[in-house]
ZAPAMAR-763498 format. One record per atom (N, C-alpha, C, O, CB): x, y, z negated; residue in one letter. Coordinates in steps of 0.02 Angstrom, whole numbers, padded with zeros to 5 digits, always signed. Atoms other than C-alpha are relative to their C-alpha. Glycine has a CB too. Example, Ala and Ser with C-alpha at 12.3 -4.5 7.8 and 13.67 -1.06 7.14 Angstrom:
+00045-00059+00000A+00615-00225-00390A+00045+00060+00000A+00097+00059-00033A-00050+00001-00062A-00042-00059+00003S+00684-00053-00357S-00039+00055-00037S-00014+00110-00045S+00020+00023+00071S
REM end
This chain:
-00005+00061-00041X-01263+04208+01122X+00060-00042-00020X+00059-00103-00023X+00004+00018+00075X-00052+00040+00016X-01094+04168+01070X+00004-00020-00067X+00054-00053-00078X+00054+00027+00017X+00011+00002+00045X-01143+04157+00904X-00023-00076-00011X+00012-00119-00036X-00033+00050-00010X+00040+00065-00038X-01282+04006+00959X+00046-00037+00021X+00040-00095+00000X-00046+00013+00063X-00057+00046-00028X-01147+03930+01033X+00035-00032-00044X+00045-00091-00032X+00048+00031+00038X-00056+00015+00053X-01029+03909+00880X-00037-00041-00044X-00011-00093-00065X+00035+00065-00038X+00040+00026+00024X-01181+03866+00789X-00004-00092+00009X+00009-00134-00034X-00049+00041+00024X+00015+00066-00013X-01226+03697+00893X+00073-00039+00014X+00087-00096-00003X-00052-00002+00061X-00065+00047+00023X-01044+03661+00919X+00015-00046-00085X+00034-00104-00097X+00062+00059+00005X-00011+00026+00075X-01035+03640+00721X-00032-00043+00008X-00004-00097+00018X-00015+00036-00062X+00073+00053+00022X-01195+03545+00706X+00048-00071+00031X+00078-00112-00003X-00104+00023+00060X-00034+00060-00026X-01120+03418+00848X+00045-00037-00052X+00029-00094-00070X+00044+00021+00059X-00048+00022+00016X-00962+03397+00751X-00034-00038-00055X-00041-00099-00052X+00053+00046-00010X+00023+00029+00064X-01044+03371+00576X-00049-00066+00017X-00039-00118-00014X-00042+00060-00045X+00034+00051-00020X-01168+03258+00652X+00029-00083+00031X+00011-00138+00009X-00033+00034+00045X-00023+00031-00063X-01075+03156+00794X+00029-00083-00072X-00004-00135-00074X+00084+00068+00064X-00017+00042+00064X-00980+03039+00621X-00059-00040-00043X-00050-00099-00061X+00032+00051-00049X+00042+00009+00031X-01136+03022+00534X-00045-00057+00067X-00052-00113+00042X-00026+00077-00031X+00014+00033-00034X-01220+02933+00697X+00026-00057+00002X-00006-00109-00007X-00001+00021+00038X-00037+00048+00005X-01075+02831+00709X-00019-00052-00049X-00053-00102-00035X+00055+00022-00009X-00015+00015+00048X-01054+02781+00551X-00080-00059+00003X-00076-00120-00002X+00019+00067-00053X+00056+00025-00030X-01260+02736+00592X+00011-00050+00021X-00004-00099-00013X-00026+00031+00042X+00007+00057-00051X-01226+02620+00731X+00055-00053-00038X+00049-00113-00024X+00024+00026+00090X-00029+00062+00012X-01088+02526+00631X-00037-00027-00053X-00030-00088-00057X+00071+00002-00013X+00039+00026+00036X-01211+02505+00485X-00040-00051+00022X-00040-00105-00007X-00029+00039-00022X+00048+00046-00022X-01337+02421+00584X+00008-00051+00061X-00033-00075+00099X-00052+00038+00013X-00003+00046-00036X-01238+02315+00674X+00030-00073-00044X+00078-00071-00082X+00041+00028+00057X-00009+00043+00053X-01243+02130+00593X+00069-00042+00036X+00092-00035+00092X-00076-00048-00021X-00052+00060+00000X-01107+01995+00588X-00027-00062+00011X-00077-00071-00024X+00036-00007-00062X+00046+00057+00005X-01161+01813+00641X+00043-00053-00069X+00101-00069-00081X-00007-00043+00090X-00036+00058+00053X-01125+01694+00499X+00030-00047+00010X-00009-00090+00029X-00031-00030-00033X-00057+00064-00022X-00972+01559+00527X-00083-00059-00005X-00135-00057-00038X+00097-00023-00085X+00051+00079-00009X-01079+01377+00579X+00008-00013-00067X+00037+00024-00107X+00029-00075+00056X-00002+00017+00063X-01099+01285+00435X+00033-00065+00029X+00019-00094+00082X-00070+00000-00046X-00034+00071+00013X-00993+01135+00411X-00029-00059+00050X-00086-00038+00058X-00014-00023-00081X+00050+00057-00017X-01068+00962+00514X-00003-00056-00060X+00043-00079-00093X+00023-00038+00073X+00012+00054+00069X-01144+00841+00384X+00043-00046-00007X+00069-00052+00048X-00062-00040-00002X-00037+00080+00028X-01042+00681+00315X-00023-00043+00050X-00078-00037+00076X-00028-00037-00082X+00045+00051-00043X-01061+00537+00425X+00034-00061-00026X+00095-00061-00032X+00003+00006+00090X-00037+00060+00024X-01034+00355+00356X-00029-00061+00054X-00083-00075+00079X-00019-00016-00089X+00014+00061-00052X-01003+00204+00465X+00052-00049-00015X+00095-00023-00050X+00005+00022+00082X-00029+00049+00012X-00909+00043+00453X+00087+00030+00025X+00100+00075+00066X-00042-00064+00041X-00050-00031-00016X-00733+00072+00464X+00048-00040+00066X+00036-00100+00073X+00033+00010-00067X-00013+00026-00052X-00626+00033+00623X+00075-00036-00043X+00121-00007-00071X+00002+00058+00070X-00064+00023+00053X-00502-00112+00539X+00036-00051+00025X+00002-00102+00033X-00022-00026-00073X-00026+00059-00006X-00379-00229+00587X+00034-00056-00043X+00090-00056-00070X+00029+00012+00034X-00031+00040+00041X-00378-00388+00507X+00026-00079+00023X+00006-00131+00050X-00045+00000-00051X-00069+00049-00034X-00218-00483+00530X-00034-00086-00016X-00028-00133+00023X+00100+00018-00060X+00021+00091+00004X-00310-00662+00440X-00067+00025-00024X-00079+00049-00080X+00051-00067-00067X+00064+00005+00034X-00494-00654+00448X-00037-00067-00028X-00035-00125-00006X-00040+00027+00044X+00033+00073+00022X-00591-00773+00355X-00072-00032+00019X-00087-00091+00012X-00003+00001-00073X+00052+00011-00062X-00753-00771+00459X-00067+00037-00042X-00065+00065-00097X-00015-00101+00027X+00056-00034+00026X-00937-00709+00439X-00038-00038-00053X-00022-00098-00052X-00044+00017+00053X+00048+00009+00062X-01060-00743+00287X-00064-00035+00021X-00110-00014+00056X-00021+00073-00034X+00063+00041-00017X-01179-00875+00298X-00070+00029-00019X-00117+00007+00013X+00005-00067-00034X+00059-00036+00036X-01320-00763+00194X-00006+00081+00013X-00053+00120+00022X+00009-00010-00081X-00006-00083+00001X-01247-00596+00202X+00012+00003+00050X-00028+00046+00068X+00045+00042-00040X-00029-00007-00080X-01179-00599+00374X+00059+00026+00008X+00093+00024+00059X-00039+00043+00044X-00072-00045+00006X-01034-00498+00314X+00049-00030+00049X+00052-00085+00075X+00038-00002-00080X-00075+00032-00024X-00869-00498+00391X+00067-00009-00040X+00103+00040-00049X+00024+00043+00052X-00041+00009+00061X-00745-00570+00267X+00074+00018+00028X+00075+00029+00088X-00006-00082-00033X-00070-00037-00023X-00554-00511+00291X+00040-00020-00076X+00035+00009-00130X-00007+00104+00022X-00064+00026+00032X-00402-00631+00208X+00045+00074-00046X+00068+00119-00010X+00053-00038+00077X-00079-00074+00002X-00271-00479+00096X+00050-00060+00001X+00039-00120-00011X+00018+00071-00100X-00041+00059-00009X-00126-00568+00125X+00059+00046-00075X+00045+00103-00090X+00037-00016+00108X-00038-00033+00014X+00009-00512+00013X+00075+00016+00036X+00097-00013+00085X-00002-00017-00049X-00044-00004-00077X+00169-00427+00079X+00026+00097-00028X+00000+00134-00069X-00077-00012+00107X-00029-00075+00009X+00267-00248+00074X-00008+00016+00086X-00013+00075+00104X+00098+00004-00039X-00025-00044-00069X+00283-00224+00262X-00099+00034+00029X-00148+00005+00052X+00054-00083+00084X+00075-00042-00022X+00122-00084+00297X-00040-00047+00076X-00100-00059+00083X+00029+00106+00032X+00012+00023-00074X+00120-00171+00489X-00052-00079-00017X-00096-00096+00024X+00094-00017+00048X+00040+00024+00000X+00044-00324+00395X-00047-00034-00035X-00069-00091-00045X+00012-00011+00021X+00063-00023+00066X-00075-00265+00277X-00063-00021+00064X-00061-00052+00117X-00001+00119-00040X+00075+00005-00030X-00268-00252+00330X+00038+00085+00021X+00057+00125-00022X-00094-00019-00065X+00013-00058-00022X-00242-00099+00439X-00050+00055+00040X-00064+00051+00100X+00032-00003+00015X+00065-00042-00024X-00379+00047+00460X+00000+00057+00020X-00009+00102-00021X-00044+00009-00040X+00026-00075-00046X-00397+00191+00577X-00035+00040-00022X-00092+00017-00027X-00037-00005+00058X+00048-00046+00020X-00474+00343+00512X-00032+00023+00063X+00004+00012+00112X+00029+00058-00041X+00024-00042-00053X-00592+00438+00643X+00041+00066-00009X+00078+00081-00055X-00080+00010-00004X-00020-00057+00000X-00547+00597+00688X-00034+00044-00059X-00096+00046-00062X-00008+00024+00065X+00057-00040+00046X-00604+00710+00544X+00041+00057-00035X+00102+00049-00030X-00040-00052-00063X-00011-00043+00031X-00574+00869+00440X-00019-00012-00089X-00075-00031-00108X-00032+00049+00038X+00006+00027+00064X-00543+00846+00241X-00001-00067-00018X-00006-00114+00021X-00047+00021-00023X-00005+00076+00008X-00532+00701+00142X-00064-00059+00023X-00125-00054+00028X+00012-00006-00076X+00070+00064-00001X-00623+00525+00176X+00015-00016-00038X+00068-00002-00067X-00019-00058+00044X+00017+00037+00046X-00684+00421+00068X-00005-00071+00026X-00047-00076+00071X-00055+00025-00029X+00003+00065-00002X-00662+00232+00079X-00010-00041-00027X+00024-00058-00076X+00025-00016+00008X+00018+00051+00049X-00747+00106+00026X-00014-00079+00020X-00036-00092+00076X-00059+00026-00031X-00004+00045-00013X-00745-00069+00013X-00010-00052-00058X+00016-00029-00110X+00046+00003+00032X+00011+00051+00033X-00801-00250-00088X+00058-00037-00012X+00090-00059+00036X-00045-00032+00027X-00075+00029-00008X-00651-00326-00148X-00031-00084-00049X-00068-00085-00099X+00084+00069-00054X+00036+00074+00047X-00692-00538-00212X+00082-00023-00004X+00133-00005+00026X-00076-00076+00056X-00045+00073+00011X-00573-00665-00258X-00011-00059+00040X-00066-00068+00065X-00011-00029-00068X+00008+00053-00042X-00543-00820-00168X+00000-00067-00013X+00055-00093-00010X+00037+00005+00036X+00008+00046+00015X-00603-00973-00210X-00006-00051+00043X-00040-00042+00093X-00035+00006-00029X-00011+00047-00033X-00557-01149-00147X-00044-00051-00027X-00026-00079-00079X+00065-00013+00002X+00070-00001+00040X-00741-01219-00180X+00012-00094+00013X+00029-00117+00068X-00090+00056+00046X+00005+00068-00023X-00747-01426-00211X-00050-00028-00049X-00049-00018-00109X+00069-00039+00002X+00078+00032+00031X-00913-01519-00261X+00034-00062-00050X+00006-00086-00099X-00068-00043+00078X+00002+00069+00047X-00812-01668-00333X+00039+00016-00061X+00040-00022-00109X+00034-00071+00036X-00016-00047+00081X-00723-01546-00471X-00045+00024-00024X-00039+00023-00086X+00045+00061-00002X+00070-00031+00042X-00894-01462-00518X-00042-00063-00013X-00089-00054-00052X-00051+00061+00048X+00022+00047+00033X-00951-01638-00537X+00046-00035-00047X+00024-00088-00071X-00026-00037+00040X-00060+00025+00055X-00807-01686-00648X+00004+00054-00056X+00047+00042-00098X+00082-00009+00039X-00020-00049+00037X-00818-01524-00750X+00092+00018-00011X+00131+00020-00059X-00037-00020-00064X-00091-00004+00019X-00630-01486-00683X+00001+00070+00037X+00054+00090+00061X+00069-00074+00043X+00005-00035-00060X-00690-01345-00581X+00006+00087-00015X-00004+00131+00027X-00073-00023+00035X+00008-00056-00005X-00668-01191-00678X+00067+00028+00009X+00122+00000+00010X-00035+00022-00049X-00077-00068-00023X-00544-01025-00638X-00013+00050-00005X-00069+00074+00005X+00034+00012+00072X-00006-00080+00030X-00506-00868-00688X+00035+00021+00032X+00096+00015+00027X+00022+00019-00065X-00057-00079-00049X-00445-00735-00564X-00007+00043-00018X-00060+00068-00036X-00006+00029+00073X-00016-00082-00011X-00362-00581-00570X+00059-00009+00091X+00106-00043+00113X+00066+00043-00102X-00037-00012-00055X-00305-00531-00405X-00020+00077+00006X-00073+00104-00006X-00017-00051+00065X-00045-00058+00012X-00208-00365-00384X+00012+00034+00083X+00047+00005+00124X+00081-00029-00043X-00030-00004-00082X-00201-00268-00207X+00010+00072-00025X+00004+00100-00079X-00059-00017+00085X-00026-00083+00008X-00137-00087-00153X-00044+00033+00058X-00079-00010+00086X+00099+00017+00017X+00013-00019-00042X-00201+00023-00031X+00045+00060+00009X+00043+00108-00030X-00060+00001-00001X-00079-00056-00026X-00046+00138+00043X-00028+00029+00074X-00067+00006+00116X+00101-00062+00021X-00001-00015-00061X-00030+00251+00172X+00046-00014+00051X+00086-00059+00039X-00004+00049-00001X-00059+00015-00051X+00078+00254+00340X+00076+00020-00042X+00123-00017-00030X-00013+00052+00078X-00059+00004+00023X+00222+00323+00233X+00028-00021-00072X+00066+00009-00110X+00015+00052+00013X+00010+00043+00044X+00209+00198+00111X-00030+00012-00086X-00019-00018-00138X+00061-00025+00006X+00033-00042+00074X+00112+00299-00035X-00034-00038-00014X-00072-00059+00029X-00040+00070-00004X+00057+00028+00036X+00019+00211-00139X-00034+00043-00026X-00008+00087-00061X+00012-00041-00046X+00035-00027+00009X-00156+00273-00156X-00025-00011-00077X-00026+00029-00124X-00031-00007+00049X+00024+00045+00064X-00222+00156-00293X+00012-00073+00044X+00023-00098+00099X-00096+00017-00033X+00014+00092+00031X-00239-00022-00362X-00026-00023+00000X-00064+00025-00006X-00003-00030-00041X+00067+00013-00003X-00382-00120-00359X+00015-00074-00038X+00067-00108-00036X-00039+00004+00082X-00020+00053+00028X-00406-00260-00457X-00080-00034-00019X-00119-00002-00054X+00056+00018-00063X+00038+00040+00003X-00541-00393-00453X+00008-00049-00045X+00062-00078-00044X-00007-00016+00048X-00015+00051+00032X-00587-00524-00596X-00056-00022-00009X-00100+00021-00011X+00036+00005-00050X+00027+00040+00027X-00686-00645-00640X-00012-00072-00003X+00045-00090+00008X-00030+00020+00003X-00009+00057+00016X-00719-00821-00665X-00054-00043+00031X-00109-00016+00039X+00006-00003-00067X+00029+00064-00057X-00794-00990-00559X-00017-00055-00047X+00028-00080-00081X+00064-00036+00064X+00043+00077+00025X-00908-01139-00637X-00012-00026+00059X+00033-00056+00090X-00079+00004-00044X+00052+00023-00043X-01016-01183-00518X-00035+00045+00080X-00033+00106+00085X-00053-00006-00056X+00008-00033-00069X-01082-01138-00327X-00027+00076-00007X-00024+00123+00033X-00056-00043+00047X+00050-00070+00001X-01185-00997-00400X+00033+00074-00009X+00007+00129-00018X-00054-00007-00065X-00061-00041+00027X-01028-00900-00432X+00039+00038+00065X+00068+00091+00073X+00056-00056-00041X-00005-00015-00081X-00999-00903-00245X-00057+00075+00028X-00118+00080+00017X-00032-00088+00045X+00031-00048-00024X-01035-00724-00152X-00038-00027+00057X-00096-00011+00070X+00043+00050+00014X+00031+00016-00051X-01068-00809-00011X+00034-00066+00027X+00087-00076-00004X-00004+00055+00045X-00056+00051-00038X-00995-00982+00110X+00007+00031+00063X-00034+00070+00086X-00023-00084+00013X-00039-00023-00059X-00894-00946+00261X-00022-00056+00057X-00009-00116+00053X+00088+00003-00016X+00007+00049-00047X-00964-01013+00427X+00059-00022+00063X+00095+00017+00096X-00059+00022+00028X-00070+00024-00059X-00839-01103+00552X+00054-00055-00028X+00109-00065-00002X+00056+00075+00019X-00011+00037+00048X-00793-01218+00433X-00031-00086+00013X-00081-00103+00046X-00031+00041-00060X+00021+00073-00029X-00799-01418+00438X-00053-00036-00052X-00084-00087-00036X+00074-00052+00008X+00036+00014+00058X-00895-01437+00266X-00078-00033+00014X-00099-00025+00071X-00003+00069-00040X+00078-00011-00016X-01087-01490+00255X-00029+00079+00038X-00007+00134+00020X-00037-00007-00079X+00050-00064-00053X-01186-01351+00366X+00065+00044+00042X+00060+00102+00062X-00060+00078-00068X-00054-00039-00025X-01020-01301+00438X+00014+00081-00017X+00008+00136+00010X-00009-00008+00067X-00019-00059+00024X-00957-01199+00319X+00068-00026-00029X+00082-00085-00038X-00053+00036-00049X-00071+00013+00021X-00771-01172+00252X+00017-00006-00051X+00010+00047-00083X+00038+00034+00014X-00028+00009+00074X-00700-01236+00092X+00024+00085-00051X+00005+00110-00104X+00083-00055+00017X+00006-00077+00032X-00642-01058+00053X-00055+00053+00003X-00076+00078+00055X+00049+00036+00026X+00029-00046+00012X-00745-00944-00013X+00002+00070-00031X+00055+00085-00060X-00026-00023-00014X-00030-00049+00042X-00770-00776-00085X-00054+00004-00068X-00114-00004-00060X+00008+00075+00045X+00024+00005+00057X-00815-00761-00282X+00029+00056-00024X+00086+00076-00014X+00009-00060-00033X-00016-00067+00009X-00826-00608-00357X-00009+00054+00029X-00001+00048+00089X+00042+00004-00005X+00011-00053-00021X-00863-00438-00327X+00008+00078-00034X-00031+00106-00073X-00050-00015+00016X-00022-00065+00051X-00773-00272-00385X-00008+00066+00085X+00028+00072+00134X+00120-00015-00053X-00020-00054-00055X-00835-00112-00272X+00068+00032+00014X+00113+00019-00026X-00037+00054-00011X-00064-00059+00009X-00696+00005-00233X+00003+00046+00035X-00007+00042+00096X+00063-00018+00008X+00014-00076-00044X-00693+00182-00186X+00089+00047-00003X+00129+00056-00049X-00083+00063-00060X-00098-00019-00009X-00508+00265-00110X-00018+00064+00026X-00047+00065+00081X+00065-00056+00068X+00022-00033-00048X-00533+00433-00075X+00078+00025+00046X+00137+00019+00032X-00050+00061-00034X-00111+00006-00062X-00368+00470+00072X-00017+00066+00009X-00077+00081+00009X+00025-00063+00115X-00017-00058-00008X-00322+00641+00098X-00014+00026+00082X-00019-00008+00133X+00072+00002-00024X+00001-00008-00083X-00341+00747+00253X+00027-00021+00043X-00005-00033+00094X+00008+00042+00022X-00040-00019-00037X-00191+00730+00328X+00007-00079+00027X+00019-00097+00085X+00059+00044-00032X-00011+00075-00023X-00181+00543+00335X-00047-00046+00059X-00108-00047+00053X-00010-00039-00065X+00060+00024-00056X-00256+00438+00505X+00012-00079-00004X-00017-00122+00029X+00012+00034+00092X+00029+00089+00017X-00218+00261+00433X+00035-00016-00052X+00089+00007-00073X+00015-00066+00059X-00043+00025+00061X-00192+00160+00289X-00002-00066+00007X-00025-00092+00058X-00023+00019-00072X-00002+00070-00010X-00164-00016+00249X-00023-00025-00067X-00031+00010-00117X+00072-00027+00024X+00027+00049+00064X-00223-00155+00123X+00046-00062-00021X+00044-00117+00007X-00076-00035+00021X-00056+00050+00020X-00087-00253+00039X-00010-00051-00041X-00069-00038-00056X+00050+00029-00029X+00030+00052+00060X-00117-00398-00088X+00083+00018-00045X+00139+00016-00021X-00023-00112+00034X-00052+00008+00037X-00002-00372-00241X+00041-00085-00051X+00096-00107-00067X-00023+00056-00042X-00010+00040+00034X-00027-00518-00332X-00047-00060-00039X-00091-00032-00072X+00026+00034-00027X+00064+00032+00002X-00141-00657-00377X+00005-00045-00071X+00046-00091-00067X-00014-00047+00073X-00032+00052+00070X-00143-00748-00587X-00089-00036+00004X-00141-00010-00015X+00034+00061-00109X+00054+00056+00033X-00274-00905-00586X+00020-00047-00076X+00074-00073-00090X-00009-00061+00064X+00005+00031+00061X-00301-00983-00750X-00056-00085+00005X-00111-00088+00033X-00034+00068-00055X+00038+00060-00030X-00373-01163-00738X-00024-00044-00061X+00016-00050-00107X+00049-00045+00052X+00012+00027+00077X-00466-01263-00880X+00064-00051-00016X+00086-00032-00070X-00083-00048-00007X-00038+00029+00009X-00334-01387-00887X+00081+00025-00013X+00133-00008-00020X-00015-00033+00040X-00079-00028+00006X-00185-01274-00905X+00000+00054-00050X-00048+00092-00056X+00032+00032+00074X-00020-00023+00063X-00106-01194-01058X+00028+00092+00037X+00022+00144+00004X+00074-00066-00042X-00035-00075-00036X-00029-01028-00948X-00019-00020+00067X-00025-00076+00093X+00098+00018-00007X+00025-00007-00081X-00084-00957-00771X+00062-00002+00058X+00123+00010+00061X-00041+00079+00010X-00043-00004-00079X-00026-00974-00596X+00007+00054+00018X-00045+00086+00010X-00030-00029+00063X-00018-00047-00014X+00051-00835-00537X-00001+00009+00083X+00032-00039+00104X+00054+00004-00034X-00030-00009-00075X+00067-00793-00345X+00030+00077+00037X-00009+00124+00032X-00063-00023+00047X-00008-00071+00000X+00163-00635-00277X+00041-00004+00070X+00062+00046+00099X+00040+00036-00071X-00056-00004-00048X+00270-00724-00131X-00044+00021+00079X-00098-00005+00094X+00048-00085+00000X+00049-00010-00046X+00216-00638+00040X-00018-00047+00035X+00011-00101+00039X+00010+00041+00037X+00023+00034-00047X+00101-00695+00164X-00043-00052-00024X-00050-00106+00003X+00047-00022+00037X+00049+00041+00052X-00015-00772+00043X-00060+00017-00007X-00054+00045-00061X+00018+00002-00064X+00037-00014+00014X-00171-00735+00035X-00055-00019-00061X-00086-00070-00074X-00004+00001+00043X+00028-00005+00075X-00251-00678-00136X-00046+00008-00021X-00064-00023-00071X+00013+00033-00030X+00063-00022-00006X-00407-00593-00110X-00023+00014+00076X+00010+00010+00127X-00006+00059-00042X+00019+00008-00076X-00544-00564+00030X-00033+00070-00034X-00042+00092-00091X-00052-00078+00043X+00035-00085+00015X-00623-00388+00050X-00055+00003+00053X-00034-00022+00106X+00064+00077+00017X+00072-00025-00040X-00813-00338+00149X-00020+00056-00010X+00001+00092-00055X-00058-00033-00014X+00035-00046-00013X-00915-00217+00196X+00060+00068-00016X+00054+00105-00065X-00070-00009-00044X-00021-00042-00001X-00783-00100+00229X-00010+00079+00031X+00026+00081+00081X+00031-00027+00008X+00011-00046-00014X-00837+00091+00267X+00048+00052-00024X+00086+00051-00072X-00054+00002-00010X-00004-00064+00019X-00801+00265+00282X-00041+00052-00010X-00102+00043-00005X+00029+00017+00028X+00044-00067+00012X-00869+00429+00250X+00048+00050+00015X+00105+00053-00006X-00033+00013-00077X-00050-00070-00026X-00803+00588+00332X-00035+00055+00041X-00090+00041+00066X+00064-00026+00053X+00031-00059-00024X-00847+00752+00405X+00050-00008+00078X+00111-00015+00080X+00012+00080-00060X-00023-00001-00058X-00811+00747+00587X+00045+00068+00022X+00023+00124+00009X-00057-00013+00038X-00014-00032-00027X-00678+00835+00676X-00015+00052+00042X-00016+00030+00100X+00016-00022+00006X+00035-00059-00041X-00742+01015+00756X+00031-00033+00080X+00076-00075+00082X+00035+00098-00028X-00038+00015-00074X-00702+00990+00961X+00055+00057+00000X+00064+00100-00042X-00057+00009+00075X-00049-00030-00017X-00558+01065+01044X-00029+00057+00034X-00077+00043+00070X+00044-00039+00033X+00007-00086-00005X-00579+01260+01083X+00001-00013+00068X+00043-00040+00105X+00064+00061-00033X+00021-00013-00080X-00665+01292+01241X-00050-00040+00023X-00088-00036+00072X+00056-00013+00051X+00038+00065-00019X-00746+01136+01226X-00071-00009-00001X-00095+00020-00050X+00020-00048-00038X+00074-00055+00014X-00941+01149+01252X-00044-00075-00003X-00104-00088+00000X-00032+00077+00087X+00051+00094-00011X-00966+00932+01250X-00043+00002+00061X-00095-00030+00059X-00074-00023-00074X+00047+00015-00059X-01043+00949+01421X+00049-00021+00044X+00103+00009+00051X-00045+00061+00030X-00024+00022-00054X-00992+00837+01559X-00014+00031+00064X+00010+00007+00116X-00015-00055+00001X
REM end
């Protein structure tokens, strides 16, 4: 009897590990969420001199002024988000459009205009640089309505069109849009105009967006009201 006894004691022991070992095998792990997709939407921007909406495109046009002080750049709010965004934006030149120079053949120009895009602690991200050249209306992106012109539209326009893509780092929640510098070339002139003094405005920029992966909520948080 005591024999039997010693017997199923063993068994237990040798066994009792092996069960275990069982139940942690077949118990699974749930897999971390997966990421939430990219989401792109117009970007939230303040612009210090706008130049008004797009008679064709509807756009919203936005003056760069030039200038060092970040406070009055084009300044843009990131959403809340995790990893870098991506920013993007139409950068034109600015043309001062007149029917009685394109009927005089006095009307052409050659831009380069030069902006920055910096962060809050004054980093420059990149450069951007828009060029090209004005004959005639067809050269025009679009006319600016609010303006005293025929169909009430504004002598300035935007001409030209260079995309531009900034991608900004995680850590950053706003940047700004500076104008560096603006060289027109004019048929009648032997060397270009230069402009670099602030508060000038050099170029106009549209359709400004972002792209970003949204911020997870705050822990505990279940989004129910």
């Amino acid at each position: 009897m005591r024999r039997l006894a010693a017997v199923l004691l063993i068994a237990l022991v040798w066994t009792a590990p092996a069960d275990a070992q069982r139940g942690r095998t077949t118990t699974t792990r749930r897999a971390p969420a997966p990421p939430p997709p990219p989401v792109t939407e117009p970007a939230a921007m303040e612009c210090p001199s706008p130049l008004g909406a797009g008679v064709k495109t509807r756009r919203t046009f936005c003056d760069v002024l030039t200038g060092r002080d970040l406070a009055e750049g084009i300044l843009i709010t990131l959403p809340p988000h995790t990893g870098p965004v991506t920013l993007t934006f139409d950068l034109h030149n600015r043309h001062t459009y007149s029917e009685e120079l394109i009927k005089t053949n006095r009307a052409y120009r050659h831009y380069t205009a030069t902006i920055g895009v910096l962060t809050a602690d004054n980093t420059l991200l990149t450069r951007a640089v828009v060029q090209n050249e004005f004959r005639t209306a067809a050269d025009l992106v679009d006319r600016v309505s609010g303006g005293a012109g025929p169909g009430g539209v504004k002598a300035v326009a935007p001409t030209g069109l260079e995309p531009i893509t900034v991608m900004i780092p995680a850590e950053e929640q706003t940047v700004s849009i500076l104008g560096e510098k603006l060289s027109i070339i004019r048929a009648d002139a032997t060397t270009p105009d230069t402009f670099t003094v602030p508060g000038r405005p050099i170029a106009v920029i549209s359709n400004v967006m972002v792209q970003y992966r949204p911020a997870p909520p705050p822990r505990g948080s279940t989004g129910r009201r």
